[in-house]
C-alpha positions as CSV (number, residue, x, y, z in Angstrom):
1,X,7.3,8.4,-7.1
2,X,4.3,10.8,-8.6
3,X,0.6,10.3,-8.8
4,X,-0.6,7.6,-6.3
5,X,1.6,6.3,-4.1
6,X,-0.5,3.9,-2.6
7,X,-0.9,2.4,-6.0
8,X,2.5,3.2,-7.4
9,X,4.2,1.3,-4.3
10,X,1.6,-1.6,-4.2
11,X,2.6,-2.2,-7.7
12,X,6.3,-2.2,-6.8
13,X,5.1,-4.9,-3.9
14,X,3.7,-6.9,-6.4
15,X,6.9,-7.1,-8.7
16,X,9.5,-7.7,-5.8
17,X,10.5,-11.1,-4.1
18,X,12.4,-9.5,-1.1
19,X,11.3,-6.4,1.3
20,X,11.1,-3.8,1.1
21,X,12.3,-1.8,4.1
22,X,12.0,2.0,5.0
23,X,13.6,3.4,7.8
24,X,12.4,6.5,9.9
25,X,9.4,7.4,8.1
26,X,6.8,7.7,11.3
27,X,4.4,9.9,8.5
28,X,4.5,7.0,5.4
29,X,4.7,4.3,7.8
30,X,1.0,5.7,9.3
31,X,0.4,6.0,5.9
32,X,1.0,2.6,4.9
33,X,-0.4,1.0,7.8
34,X,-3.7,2.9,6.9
35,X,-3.7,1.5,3.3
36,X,-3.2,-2.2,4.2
37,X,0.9,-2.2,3.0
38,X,2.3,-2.7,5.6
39,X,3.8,-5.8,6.4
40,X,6.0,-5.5,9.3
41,X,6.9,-3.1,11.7
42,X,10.2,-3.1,13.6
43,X,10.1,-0.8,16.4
44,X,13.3,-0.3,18.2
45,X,12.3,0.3,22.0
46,X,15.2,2.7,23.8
47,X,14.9,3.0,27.9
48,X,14.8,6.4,27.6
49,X,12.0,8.8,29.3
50,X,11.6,12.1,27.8
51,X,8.8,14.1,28.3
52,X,7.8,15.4,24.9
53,X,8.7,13.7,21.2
54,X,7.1,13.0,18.1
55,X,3.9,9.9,18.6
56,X,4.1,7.3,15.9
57,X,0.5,7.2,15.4
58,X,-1.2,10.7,15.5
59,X,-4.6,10.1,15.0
60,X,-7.3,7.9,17.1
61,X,-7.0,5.4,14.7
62,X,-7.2,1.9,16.0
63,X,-4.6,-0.2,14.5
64,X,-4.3,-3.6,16.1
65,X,-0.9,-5.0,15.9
66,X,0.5,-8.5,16.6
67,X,4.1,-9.2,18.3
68,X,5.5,-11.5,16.4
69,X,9.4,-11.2,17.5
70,X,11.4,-9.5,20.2
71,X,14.9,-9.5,21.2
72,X,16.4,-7.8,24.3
73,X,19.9,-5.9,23.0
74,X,22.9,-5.5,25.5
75,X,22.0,-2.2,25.3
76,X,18.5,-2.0,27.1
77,X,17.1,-1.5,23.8
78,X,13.9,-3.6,22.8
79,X,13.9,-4.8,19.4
80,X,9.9,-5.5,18.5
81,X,8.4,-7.1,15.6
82,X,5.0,-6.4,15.2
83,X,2.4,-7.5,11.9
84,X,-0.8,-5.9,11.4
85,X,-3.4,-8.3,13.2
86,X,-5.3,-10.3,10.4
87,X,-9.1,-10.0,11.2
């Protein structure tokens, strides 16, 4: 992609059927979160304390999610399905 990728991949949203799915991406998915693209987020929960990392969101920004699915793996591991809450 070049130019706006806001626009370029709302454009590719608008000519696809099925999802589009991006995997890893904590910076593009605060990004599309921000710009109203995303539609789902799967967060995969692991019971695992550390004491530093990476955040998800970085900023103060509000962003008001609805859970949607979960699913308790033999693992430990959440599996979380969250949409951005409609207003």
């Amino acid at each position: 992609m070049s130019g706006d990728v806001e626009e370029e991949l709302q454009g590719i949203k608008d000519q696809t059927d099925g999802e589009i799915v991006i995997s890893g991406s904590a910076t593009l998915v605060r990004s599309l979160l921000s710009h109203g693209l995303l539609d789902e987020l799967r967060l995969l929960l692991h019971p695992l304390a550390v004491g530093h990392g990476a955040r998800l969101f970085e900023d103060q920004t509000p962003h008001t999610l609805e859970l949607v699915d979960h699913d308790a793996l033999s693992t430990g591991v959440l599996n979380l399905t969250y949409v951005p809450a409609r207003a």
